[in-house]
N, C-alpha and C positions, 0 to 999 in steps of 0.2 A: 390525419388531424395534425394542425400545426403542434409545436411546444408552445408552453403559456409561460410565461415571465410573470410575477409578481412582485412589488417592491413594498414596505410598510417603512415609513417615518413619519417620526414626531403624530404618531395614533392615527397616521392617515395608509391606508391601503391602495394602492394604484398598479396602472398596469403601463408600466413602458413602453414607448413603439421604438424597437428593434429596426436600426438599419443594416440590412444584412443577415447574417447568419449568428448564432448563438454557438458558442464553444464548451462544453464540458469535458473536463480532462480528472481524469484519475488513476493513480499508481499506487504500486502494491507497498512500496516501501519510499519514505525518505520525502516527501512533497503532498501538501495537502492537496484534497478537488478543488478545483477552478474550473471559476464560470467567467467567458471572457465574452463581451456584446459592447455594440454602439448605439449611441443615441443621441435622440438632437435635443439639445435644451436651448431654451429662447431666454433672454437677459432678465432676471428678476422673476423667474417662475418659483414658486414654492414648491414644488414637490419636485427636488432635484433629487438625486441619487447620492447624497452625501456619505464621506467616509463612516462606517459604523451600519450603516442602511442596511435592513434585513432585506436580501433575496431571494427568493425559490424559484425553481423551474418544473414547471410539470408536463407530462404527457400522456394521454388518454387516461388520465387519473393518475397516473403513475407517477409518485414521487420523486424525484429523480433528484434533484439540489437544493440545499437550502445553508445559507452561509451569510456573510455578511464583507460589504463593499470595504475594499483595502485601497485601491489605486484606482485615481480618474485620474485623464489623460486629456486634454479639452484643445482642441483644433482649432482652425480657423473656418468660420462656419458655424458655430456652435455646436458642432461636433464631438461629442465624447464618450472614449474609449473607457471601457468599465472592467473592475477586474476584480472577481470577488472570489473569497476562501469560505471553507466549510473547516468545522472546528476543530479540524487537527492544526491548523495553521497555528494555533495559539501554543500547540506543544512544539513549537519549535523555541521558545521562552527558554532560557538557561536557566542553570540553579544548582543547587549543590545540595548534593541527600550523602547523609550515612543509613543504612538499615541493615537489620538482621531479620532473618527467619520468615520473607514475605516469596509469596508467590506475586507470578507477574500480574496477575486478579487483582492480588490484592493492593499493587503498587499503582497500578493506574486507578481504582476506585481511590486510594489516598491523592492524587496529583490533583483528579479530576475535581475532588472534593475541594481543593485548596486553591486552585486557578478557577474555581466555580463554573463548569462542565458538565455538558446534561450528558447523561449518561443511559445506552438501550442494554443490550443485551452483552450481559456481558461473562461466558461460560469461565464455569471454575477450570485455570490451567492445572494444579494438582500440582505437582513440583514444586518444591519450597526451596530458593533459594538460598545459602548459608545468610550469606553477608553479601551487599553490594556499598561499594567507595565510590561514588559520584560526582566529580568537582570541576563546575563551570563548564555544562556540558547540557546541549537541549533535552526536555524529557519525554520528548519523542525518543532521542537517546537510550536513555534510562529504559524506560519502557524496550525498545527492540533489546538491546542488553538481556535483560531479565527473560525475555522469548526465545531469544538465542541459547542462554544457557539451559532451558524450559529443552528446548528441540534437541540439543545436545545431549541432553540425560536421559527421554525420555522418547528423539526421534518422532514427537506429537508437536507441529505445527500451529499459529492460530494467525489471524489477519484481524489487525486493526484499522477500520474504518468507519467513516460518519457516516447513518443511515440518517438521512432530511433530519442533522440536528440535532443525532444520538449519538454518543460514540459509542461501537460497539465491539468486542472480540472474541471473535467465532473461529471456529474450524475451520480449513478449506469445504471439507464435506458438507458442513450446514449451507454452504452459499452454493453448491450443487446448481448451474443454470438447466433448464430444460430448452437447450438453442443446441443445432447441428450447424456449425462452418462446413462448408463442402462447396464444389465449383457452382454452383444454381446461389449460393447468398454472396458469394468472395470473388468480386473482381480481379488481383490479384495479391499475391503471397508470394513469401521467399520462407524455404526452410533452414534452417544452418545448425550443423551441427557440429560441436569444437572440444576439445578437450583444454584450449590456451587459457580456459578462465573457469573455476570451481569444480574440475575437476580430480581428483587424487588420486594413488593407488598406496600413500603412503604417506599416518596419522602420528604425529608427535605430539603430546603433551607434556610441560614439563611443572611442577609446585616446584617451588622453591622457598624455602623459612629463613633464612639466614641466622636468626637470631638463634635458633634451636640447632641449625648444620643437620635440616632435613632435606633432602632432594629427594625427588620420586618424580619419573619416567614413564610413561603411560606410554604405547603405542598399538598401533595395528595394519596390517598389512597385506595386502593379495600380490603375490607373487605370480599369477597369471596376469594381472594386468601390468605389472615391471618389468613383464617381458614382451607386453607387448608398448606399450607406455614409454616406458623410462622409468625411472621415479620423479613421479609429482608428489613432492611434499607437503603435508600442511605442517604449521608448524604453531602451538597457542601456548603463553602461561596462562595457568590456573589460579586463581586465587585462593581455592582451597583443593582440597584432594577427594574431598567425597566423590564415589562413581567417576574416576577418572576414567577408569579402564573399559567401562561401557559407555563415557561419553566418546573414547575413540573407535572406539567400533562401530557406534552408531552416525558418527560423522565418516565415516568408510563408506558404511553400507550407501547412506542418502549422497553422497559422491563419487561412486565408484564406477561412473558412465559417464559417456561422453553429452553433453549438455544438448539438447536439442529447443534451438527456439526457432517458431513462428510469427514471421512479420505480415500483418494481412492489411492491404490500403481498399479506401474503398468498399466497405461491405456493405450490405444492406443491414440499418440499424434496427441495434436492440434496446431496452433499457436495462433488461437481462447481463448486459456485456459489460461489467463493472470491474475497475481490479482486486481481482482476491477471489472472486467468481471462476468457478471450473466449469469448461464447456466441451462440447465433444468436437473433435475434426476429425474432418476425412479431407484431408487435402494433400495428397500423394508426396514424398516418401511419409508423412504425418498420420497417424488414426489413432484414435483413442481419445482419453478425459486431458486435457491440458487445464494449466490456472493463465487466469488473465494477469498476465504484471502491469502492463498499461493499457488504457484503454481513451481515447478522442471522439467524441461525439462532436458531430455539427447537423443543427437545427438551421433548416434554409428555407422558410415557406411549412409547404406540405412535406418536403425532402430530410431527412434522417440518414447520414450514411456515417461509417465508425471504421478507425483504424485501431486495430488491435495488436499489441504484442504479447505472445502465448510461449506460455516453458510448458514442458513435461515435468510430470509429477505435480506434489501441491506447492 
């Protein structure tokens, strides 16, 4: 069954005819979903695709986008290229926060509230951040910030993404896909595995107070992988010093391997294959649960196929 397009403005509901193929893209971090399609509008028709235009896209029921029109691109022909975001695009907004004593839960239910953000499912992180100093900086920003240091202290994970309209932040484990990648769905693939980027065998954290003439040195270190490695260093200041000494161990242990990502072009589509989403591969040297960090869908007719980029672990 084809994808279905639908568009609502000014209280009218319609359905666009798509020339060509429909594009849906999404990433694990750092850029909202986009929905990119073409269409012909004729001179003076009312129901154009105007900036602000609600869109979704659905497939065999299955929800799949729902965002609203940012860029038209308009040809000769009356041809035009449509380009719509899903409601992370709006936390790319800057701003400046001071706060104390919030978990990352509780920072994006405050954002969400105040940039007026519909809001799904959204799991308690548990981690109470001290204090965070915020200044003229996106609150997509803010928000990964507060995950980071969430995953730093506590080694617990979460993905922020819009479910058709929600925004929600779950676990890797909740997005659990039930899809197998293996040579029968996966045209082809390339594996790579690198130690030249997030890799470590060796964790420095440093507080510093000035005003007090406090220093404190956090570190940790595997002396098996320095010998075989080198030393890759990481190196952070802390803003405060609570759980230093276990946010470096625990930034050890979630780096203390060499990175392995899969790049798979052409597969047979899913709607299953979202980023943030854990799937399983068997695509040789590759097996096991990987997370999706990015994910391309194109909607061509009846035809569905997805390129995917896969890391190990969540």
């Amino acid at each position: 069954m084809a994808a279905e397009l639908m568009a609502e403005a000014g209280g009218a509901v319609f359905y666009p005819v798509v020339l060509g193929g429909v594009e849906w893209t999404t990433q694990r971090s750092g850029a909202p979903g986009t929905l990119t399609f073409t269409v012909l509008e004729d001179e003076g028709e009312t129901r154009t695709l105007l900036e602000g235009c609600r869109v979704s896209l659905r497939l065999d029921g299955s929800d799949l986008f729902c965002g609203y029109v940012f860029t038209r691109t308009r040809t000769r022909g009356g041809l035009v290229e449509v380009t719509a975001y899903d409601q992370l695009r709006y936390l790319l907004s800057r701003d400046t926060l001071l706060y104390e004593g919030k978990k990352a839960s509780d920072l994006l239910r405050m954002i969400a509230a105040d940039f007026r953000l519909t809001l799904g499912t959204v799991e308690d992180t548990g981690y109470v951040v001290a204090q965070g100093a915020e200044e003229n900086v996106p609150l997509w920003d803010m928000i990964e910030n507060a995950l980071d240091a969430t995953r730093e202290a506590t080694g617990r994970r979460y993905v922020l993404y819009d479910d058709f309209g929600k925004l929600c932040l779950r676990s890797p484990a909740s997005l659990a896909a039930n899809l197998l990648l293996d040579g029968a769905s996966v045209q082809e693939y390339a594996c790579e595995q690198t130690i030249d980027d997030g890799a470590y065998s060796r964790v420095r954290l440093l507080y510093e107070d000035g005003r007090r003439g406090v220093r404190q040195l956090f570190s940790a270190e595997d002396a098996a992988l320095e010998e075989r490695w080198g030393v890759l260093q990481y190196f952070e200041k802390l803003p405060d010093p609570s759980g230093g000494q276990e946010r470096a161990a625990s930034i050890l242990k979630s780096c203390g391997e060499a990175v392995l990502t899969v790049t798979v072009r052409g597969a047979i589509g899913s709607p299953l294959a979202r980023a943030g989403a854990s799937v399983t591969v068997d695509l040789p040297p590759a097996s096991g649960v990987m997370t999706v960090e990015s994910a391309r869908h194109v909607f061509d007719g009846e035809t569905h196929t997805m390129d995917l980029e896969l890391k190990k672990g969540e």
